[in-house]
Each structure stands twice: as C-alpha cells, then as structure tokens.
C-alpha positions in Angstrom: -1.6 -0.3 22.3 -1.6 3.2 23.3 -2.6 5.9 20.9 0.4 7.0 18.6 0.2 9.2 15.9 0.3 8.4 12.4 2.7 7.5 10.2 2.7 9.1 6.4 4.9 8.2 3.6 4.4 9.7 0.5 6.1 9.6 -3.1 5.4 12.1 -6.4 5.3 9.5 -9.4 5.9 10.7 -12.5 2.7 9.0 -13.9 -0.8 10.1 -14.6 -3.6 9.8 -11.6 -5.4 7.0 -13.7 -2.4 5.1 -14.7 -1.4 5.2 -10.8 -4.8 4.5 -9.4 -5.6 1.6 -11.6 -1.9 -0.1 -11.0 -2.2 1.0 -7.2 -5.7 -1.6 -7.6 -4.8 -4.2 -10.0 -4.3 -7.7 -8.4 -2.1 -8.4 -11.3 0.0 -5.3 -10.7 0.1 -5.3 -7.0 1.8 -8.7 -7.0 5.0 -7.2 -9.0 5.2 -3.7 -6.7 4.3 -4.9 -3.2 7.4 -5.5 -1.4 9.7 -3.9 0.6 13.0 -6.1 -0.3 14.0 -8.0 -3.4 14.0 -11.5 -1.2 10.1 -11.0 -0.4 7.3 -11.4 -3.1 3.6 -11.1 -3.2 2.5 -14.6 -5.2 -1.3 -13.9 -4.7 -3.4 -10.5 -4.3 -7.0 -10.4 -4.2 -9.1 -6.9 -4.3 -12.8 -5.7 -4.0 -12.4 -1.8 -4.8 -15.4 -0.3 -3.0 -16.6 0.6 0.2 -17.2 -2.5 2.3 -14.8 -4.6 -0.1 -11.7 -6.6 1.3 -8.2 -7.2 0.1 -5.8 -9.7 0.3 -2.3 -9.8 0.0 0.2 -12.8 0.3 3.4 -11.7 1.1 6.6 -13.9 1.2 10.0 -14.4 2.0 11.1 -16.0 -1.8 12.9 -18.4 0.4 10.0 -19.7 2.2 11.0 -18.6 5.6 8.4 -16.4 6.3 5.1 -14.9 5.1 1.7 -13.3 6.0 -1.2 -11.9 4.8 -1.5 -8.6 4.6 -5.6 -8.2 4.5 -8.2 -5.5 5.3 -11.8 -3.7 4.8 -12.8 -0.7 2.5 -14.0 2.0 4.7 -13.8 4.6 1.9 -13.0 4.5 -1.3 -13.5 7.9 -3.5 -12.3 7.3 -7.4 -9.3 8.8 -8.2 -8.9 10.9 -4.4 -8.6 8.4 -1.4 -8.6 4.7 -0.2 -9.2 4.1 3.6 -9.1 1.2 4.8 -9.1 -1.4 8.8 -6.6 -4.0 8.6 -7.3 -7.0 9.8 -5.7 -6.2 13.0 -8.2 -2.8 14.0 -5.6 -0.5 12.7 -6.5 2.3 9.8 -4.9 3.7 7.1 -5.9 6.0 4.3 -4.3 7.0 1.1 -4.7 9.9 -0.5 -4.0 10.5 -4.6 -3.6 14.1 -6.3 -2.3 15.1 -9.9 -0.6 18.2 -10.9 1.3 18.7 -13.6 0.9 15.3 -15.0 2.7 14.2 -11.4 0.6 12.2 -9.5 1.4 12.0 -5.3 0.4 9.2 -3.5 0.3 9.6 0.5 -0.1 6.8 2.7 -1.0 7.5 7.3 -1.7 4.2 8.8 -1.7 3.8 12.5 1.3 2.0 13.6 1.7 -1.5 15.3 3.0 -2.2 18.5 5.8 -4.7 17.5 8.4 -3.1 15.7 9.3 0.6 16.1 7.7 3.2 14.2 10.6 4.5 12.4 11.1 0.4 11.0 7.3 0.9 10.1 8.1 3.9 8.2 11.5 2.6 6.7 9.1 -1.1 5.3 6.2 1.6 4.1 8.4 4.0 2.2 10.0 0.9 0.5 7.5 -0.8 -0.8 6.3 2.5 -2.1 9.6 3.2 -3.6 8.6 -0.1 -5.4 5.3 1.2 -6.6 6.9 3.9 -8.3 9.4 2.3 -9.7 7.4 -0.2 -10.9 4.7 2.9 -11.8 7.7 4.3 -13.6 8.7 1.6 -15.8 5.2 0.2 -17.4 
C-alpha cells in the first residue's frame, strides 16, 4: 500500500466525556452502536482497555451473508483523552475525546485500506459513528 493520508471523522455528542468514554469501551454497549447499516450487527465484542490490550469485534451481515472481525492492539490509551490503536491488518488509528460545554467530540484518523476507496472508508466510519451518537444520545 502506498502511504495515504489519514482519514478523520469526527461527531460533537451531546453527552458528558465519562458517559461517552465508558459506552465508547463497554462490550455490552459496543455491540448496540457498532454498525454502519441497520442489516449489519455486532453479536460479540471483546475489550482489554489499556495499553498492550486487544479488542474484538464481530460484525455481521443480520442475514448471514457476510461478516468479519474487526480486531486490534492498544498502543495508547490515556483516560478520558485518546485511544490509539494497530489493527490486525498493520494499520493505525487513534481517537481522540474532549468536553466543552457538557459536549463531548469524539475524533477518529485511521489509515486507510487499500480495497475500497477512501471516500467509502470515510462514508462506513462516519456511519457507524453517527450510530454511536445516536445511540450515546438515547441512553
């Protein structure tokens, strides 16, 4: 893959930074936000919050048809400020969380893959962070 730049989506959530940081890390919470289309699920999500820690999350087509995990290594992780992370696949990412005004903004950059184009990337990022916050939103 050549070197691209990084992709950021980002999304003000009209939540506290602890209520957002601990649903952002919650296995039980991250299986009802993380998708980016009503017809895809995440039935298992498995998470070791600290630096050297892995995650795991299932995701699924609700038909069957398709699914993956989606599965990486702490390289960071500073309470309440920023989560970076390798996928399984090399690439990074890193999200960063700040509060004002009892808003909280969540900004992911991850390094993009070499399959689909960045912008399709973006679009399936942005959505399932449109989840999060909807999802943030309603508990």
């Amino acid at each position: 893959m050549t070197a691209q730049e990084k992709i950021t989506v980002a999304a003000s959530i009209n939540a506290p930074l602890s209520k957002v940081w601990e649903v952002w890390n919650n296995p039980a919470d991250i299986m009802q936000w993380n998708t980016a289309d009503p017809s895809w699920h995440t039935p298992s999500s498995e998470n070791d919050l600290r630096t050297g820690g892995k995650f795991k999350n299932r995701m699924e087509a609700k038909d069957g048809s398709f699914g993956f995990d989606f599965e990486g290594t702490y390289d960071k992780v500073d309470h309440h400020k920023e989560i970076t992370y390798t996928m399984a696949d090399g690439r990074s990412a890193t999200t960063l969380f700040s509060e004002q005004d009892g808003k909280t903004t969540v900004a992911t950059s991850f390094e993009p893959e070499s399959q689909n184009s960045p912008e399709m990337q973006k679009q399936g990022w942005k959505s399932i962070l449109d989840s999060f916050v909807r999802y943030v939103e309603s508990k």
